[in-house]
C-alpha positions as CSV (number, residue, x, y, z in Angstrom):
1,X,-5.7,-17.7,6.5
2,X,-2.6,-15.9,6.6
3,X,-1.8,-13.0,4.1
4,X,0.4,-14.6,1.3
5,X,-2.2,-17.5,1.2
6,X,-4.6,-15.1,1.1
7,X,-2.8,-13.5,-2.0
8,X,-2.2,-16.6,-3.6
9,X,-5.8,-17.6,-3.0
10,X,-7.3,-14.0,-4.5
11,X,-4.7,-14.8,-8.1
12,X,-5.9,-18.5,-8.3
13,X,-10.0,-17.5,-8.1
14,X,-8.9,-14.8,-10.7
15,X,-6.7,-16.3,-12.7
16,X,-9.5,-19.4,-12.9
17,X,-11.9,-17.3,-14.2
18,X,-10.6,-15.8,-17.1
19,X,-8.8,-19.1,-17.9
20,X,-5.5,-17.7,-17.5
21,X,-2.3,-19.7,-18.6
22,X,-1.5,-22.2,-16.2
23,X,2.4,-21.6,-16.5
24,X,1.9,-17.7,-16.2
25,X,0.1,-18.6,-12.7
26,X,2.6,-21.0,-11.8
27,X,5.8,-18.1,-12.4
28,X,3.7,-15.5,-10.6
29,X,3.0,-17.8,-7.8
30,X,6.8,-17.5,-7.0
31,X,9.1,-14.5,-6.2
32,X,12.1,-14.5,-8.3
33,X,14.6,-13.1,-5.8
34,X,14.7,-14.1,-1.8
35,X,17.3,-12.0,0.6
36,X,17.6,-13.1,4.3
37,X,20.0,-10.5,5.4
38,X,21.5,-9.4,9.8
39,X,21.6,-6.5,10.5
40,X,24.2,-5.3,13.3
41,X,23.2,-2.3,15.1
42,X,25.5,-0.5,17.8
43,X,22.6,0.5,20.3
44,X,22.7,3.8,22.5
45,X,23.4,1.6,25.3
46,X,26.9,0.7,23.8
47,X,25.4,-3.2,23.6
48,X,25.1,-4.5,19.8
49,X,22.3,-6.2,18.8
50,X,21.5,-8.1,15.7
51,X,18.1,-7.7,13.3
52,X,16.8,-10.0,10.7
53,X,15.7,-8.2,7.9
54,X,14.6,-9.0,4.1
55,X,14.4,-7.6,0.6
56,X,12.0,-9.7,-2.1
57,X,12.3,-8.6,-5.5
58,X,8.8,-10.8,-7.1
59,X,8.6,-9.7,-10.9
60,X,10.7,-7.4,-13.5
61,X,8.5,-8.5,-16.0
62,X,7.3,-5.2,-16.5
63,X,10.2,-2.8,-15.4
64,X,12.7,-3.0,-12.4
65,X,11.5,-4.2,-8.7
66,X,9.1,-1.7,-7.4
67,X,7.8,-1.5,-3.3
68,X,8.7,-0.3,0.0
69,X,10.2,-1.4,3.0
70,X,8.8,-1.8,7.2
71,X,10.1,-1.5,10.4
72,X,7.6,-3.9,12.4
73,X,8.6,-6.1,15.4
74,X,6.2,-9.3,13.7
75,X,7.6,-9.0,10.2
76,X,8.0,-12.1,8.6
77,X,9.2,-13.7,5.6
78,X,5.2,-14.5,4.1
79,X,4.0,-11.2,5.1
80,X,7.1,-9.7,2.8
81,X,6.3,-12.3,-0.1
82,X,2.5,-11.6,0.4
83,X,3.6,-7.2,-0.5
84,X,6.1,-7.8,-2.8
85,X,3.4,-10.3,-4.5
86,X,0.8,-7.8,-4.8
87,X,2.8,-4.8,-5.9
88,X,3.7,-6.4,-9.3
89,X,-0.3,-6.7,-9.6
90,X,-0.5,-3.0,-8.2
91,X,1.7,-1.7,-10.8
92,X,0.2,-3.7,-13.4
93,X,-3.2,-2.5,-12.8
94,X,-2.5,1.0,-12.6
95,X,-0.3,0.1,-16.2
96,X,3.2,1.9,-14.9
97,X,6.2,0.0,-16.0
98,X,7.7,-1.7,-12.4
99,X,7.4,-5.1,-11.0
100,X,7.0,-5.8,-7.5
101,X,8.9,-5.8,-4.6
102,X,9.2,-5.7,-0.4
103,X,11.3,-5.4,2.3
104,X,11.5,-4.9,6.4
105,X,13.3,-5.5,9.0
106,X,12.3,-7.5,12.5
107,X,12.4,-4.5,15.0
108,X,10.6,-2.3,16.9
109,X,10.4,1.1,15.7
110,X,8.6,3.1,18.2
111,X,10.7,1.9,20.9
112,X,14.4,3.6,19.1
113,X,16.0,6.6,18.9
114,X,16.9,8.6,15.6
115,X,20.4,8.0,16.4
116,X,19.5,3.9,16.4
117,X,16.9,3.7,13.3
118,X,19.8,5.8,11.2
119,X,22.6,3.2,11.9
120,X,19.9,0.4,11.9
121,X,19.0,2.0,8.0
122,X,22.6,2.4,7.1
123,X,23.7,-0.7,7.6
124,X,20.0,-2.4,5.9
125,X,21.5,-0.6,2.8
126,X,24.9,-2.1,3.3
127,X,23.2,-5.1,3.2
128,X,21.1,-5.1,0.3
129,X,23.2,-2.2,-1.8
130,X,24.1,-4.6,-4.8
131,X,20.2,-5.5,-5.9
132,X,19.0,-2.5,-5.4
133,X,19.6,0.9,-7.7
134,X,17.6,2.9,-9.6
135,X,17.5,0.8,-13.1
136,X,16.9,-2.1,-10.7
137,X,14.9,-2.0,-7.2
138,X,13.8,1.1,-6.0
139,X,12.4,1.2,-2.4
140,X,10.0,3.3,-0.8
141,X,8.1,4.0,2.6
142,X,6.0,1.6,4.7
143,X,5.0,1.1,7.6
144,X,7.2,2.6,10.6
145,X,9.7,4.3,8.1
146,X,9.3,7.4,6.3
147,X,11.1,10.1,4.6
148,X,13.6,10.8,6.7
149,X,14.3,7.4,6.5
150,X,14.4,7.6,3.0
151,X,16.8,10.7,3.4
152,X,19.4,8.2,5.0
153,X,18.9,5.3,2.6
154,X,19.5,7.6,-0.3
155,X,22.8,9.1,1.4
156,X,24.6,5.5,2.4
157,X,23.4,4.0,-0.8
158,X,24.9,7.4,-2.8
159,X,28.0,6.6,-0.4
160,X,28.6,3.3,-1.2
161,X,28.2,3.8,-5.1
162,X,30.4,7.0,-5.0
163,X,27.8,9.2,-7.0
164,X,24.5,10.9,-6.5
165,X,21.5,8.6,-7.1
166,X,18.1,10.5,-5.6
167,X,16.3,8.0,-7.3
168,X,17.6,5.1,-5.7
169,X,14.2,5.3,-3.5
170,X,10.9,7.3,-3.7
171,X,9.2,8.8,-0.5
172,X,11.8,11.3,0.2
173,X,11.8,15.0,1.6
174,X,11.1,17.4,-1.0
175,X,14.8,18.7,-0.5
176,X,16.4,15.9,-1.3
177,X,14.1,14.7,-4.5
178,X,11.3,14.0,-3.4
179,X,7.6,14.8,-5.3
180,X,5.3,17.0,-4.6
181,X,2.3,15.6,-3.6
182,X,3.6,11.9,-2.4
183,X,2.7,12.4,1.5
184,X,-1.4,12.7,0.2
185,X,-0.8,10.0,-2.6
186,X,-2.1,6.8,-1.6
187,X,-5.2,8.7,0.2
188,X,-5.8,11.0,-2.7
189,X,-5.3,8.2,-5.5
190,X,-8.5,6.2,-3.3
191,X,-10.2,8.6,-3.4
192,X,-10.6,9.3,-6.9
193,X,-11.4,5.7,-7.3
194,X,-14.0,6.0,-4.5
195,X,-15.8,8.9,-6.1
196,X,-15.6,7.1,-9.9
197,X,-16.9,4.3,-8.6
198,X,-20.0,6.0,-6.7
199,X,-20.1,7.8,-10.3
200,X,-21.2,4.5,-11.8
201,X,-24.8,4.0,-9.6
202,X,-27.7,5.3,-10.6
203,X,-29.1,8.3,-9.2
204,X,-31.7,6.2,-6.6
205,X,-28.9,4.8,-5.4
206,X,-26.9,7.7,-4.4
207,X,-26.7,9.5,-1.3
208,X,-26.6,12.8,-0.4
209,X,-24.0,12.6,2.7
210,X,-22.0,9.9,3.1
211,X,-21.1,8.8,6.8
212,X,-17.3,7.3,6.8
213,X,-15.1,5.6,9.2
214,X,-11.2,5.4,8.6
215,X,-9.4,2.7,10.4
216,X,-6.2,3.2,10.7
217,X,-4.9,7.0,11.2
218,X,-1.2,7.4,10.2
219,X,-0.8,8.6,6.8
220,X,-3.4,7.4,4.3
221,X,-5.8,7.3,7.4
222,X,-5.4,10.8,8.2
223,X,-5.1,12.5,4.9
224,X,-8.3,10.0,3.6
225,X,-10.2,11.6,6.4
226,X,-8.9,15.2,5.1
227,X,-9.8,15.1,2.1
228,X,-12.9,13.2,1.8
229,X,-14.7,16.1,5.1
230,X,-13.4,18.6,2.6
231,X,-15.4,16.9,-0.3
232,X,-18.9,17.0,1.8
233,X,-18.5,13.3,3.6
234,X,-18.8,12.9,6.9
235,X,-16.5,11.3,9.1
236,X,-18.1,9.3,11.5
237,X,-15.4,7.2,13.0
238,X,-11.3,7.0,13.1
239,X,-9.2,4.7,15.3
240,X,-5.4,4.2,15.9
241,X,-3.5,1.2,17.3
242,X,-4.7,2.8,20.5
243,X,-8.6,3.0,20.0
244,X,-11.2,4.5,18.3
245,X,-13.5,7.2,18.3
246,X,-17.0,7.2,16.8
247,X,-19.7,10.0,16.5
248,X,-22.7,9.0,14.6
249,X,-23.5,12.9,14.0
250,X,-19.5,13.4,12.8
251,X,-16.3,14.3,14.1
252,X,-14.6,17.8,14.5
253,X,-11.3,16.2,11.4
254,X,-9.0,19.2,12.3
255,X,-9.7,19.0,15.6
256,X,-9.3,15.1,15.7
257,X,-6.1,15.9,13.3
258,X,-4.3,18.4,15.8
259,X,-5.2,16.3,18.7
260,X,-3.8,13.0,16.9
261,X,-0.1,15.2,16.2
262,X,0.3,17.0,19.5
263,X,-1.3,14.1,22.1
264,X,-0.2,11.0,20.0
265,X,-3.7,9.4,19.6
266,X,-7.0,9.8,18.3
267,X,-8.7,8.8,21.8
268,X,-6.9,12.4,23.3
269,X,-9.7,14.1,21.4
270,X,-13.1,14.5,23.1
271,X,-15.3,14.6,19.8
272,X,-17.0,11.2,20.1
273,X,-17.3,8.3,21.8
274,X,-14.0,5.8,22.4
275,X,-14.3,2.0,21.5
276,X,-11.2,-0.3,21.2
277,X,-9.4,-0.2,18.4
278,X,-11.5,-3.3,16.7
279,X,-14.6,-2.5,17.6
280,X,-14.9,0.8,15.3
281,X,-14.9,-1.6,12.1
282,X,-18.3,-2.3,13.2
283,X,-20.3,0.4,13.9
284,X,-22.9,2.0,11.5
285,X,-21.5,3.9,8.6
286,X,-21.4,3.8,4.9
287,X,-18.4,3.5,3.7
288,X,-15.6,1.5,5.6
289,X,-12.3,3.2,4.8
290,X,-9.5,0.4,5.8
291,X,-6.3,2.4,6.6
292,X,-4.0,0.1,9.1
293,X,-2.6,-3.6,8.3
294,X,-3.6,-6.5,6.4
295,X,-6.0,-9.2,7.8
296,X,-8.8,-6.6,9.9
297,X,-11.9,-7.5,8.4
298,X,-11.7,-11.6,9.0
299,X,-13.8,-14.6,9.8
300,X,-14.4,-13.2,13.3
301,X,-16.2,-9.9,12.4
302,X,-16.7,-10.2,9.2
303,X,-21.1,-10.8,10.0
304,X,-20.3,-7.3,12.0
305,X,-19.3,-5.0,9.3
306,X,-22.1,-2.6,8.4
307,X,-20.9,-0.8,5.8
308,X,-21.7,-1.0,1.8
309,X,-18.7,0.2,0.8
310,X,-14.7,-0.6,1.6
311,X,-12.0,1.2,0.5
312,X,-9.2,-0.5,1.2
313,X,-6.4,1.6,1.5
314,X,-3.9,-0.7,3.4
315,X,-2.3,-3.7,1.9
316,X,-4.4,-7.1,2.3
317,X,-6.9,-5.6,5.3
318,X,-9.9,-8.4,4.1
319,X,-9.1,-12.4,4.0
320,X,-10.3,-13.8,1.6
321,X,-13.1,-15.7,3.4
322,X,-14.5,-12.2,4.7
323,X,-14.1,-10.5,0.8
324,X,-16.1,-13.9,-0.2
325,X,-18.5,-13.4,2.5
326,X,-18.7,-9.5,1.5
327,X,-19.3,-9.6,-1.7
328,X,-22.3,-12.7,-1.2
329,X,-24.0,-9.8,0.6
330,X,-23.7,-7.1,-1.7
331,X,-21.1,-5.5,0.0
332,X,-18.8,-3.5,-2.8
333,X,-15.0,-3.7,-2.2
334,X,-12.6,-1.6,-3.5
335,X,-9.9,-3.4,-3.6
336,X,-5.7,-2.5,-2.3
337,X,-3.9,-3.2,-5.8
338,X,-6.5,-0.7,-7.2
339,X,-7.7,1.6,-4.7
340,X,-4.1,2.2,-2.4
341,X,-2.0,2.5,-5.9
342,X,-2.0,6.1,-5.9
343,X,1.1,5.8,-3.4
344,X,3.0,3.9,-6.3
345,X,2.0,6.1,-9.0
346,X,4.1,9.1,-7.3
347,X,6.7,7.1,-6.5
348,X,6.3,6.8,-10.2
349,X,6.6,10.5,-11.0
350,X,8.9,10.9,-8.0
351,X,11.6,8.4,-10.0
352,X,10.5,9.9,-13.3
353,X,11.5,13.3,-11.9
354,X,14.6,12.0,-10.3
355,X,15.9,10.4,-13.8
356,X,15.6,13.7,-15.4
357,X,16.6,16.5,-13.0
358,X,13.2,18.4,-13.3
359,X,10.4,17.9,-10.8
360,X,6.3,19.2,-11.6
361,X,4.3,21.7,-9.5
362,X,1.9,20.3,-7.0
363,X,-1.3,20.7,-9.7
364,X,0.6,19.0,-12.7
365,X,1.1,15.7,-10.0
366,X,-2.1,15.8,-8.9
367,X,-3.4,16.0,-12.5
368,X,-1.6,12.8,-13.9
369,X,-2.5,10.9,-11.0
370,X,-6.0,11.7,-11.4
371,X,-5.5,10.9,-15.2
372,X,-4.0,7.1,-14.5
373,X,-6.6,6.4,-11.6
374,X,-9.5,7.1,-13.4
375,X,-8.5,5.2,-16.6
376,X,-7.5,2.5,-14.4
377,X,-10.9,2.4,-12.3
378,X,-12.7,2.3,-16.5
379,X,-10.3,-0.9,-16.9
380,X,-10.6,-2.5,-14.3
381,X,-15.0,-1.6,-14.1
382,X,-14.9,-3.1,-18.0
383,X,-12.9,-6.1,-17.1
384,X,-16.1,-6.5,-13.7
385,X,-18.6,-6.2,-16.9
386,X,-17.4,-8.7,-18.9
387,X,-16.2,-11.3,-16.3
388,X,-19.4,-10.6,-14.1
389,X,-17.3,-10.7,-11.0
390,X,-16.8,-9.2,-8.2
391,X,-13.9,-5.7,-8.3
392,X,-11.0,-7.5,-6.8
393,X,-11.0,-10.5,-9.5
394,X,-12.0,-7.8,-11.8
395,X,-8.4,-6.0,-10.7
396,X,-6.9,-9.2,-10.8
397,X,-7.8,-9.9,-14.2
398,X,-7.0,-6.2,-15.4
399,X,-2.8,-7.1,-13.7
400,X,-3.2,-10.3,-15.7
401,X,-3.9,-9.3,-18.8
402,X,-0.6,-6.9,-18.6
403,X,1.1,-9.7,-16.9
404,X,1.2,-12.2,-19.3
405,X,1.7,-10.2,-22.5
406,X,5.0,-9.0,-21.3
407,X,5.7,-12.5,-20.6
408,X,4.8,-13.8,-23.5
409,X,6.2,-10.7,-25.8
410,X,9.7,-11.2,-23.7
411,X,9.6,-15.1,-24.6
412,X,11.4,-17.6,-22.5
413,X,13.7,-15.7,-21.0
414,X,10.7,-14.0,-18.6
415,X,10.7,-17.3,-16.6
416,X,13.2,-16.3,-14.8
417,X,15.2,-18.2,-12.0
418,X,13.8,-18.2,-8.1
419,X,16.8,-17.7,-5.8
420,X,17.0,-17.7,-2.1
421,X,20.5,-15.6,-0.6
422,X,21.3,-16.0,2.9
């Protein structure tokens, strides 16, 4: 199953059990705003070459368009509707006031200078300039762009307006208006979740060390890794789009860290044994910490995963046939629009800072994230209570809930028009 079916599939099991209102379904099953841009690039070569990129604004029911843009040479228009789709329920769950949005563009980052990605960016804002802004659409970073790129998107987009507008995206260098505390966000924000949710078993069913494997080691991957060795947990396993490395006694993090920085992969280190990059979602651990893209754990491995635990910290990583599988075992899933929205909520505060020309000390970010994950985890845990379901429908249902009384406090006017721009 592909991911937007896959979303689509995950808000129609949910929306099913707690009876939800057919037509608030039907206008969530839709994106409101479709842009099919090209994007002319003058390569270092002196040749120019043209790239297809996108910007999909799904819901403002709850506050303007809210979600980042990729670089990736596969990107496609379902993949885009699939993140945009699930970042209106991301914000809804973790109650700030956005809706969701997504954009990339078809390239291949690794494979292009500085001097290329900047002219590449520049011209993506020229393209999408006039529905985006800070009241409006407000991107962010994904996969294969980052705060640099960020930098440049601010600057052309500040350009083109004539007038300073930092806030125009989140994810940018601290010098420029960025937060405190947004590299560490998404990793950080899982793992309060995580430890809440290992809060709610009983004390037989607690365990004294935790082994871990993180799939995926960029930046949620690496600072999950971080920050849960620092808490007592052992990591076990790590992999890159490279390989993997596994070590059922636990790997050296700082030492895997340096070596992933300075020798570009986690397979440069000699802590553990290497597997392919697949083959570490099935070794022994017990907690799987999914870090990378959407659609790893799937009908082909899914009867391999050991783990009792998954954290999903990427966007979409189990199908829906493998979470249905899962959860049938007992497997416990902590699901992206919960577990991966601490990266959001800075954005939040980053924005929020940005607005009003005064920006927080690390510990006063890390304190109101901590604050809006935890009450989030309650919500969504009573919400898995009452519905006797499984964490995802449970996060679902807690989106829904928000969802549809904006809607139906904002009348008919919230069913707003779907349009396609090419």
């Amino acid at each position: 199953m592909d991911f937007y079916k896959n979303t689509l599939s995950n808000m129609q099991k949910s929306a099913k059990i707690m009876k939800l209102d057919s037509e608030v379904l039907e206008t969530l099953s839709h994106p409101q705003k479709t842009l099919i841009v090209s994007v002319p690039v003058r390569m270092d070569d002196g040749s120019l070459k043209v790239f297809e990129g996108y910007r999909i604004q799904h819901s403002e029911l709850r506050g303007p368009f809210k979600g980042g843009f990729r670089y990736l040479p596969d990107v496609c228009l379902d993949e885009i509707k699939a993140l945009a789709t699930e970042m209106s329920f991301k914000c809804a769950v973790v109650g700030i006031p956005y809706g969701g949005a997504k954009g990339g563009i078809k390239c291949n980052a690794k494979e292009m200078s500085q001097g290329e990605l900047e002219r590449l960016t520049r011209k993506y804002v020229q393209a999408v300039y006039q529905i985006v802004g800070p009241e409006h659409d407000i991107p962010a970073p994904d996969m294969y762009t980052n705060s640099q790129i960020m930098a440049w998107f601010m600057d052309e987009y500040s350009r083109l307006v004539n007038k300073y507008q930092p806030g125009v995206v989140t994810g940018k260098p601290i010098e420029v208006g960025g937060s405190l505390g947004r590299d560490s966000a998404t990793a950080q924000g899982g793992v309060y979740v995580l430890q809440d949710y290992l809060n709610t078993l009983d004390e037989k069913d607690r365990k004294k060390d935790y082994k871990v494997i993180v799939q995926g080691f960029g930046n949620a991957g690496m600072h999950a890794a971080d920050i849960l060795h620092g808490l007592g947990f052992t990591i076990v396993g790590v992999s890159d789009s490279r390989g993997g490395l596994y070590n059922a006694e636990g790997l050296d993090v700082q030492q895997v860290i340096k070596d992933k920085k300075t020798k570009g992969s986690v397979t440069e280190c000699n802590e553990g044994k290497c597997l392919k990059p697949h083959e570490i979602l099935e070794q022994p651990c017990d907690i799987l910490v999914l870090a990378a893209m959407e659609n790893q754990v799937i009908e082909e491995n899914m009867k391999h995963i050991k783990a009792d635990i998954l954290l999903e910290l990427a966007n979409g990583p189990t199908s829906f046939e493998a979470d249905e599988y899962l959860n049938k075992k007992g497997v416990v899933i902590i699901p992206d629009i919960l577990a991966n929205a601490g990266g959001v909520t800075v954005s939040y505060f980053e924005w929020l800072q940005n607005q009003q020309s005064y920006y927080w000390p690390l510990e006063e970010v890390k304190v109101k994230l901590k604050r809006i994950m935890q009450e989030s985890f309650a919500r969504v845990n009573k919400f898995q209570k009452e519905y006797k379901c499984s964490m995802r429908e449970a996060a679902y249902i807690s989106a829904y809930d928000r969802l549809e009384k904006a809607m139906k406090l904002r009348g008919s006017g919230a069913n707003l028009r779907c349009k396609i721009y090419r």
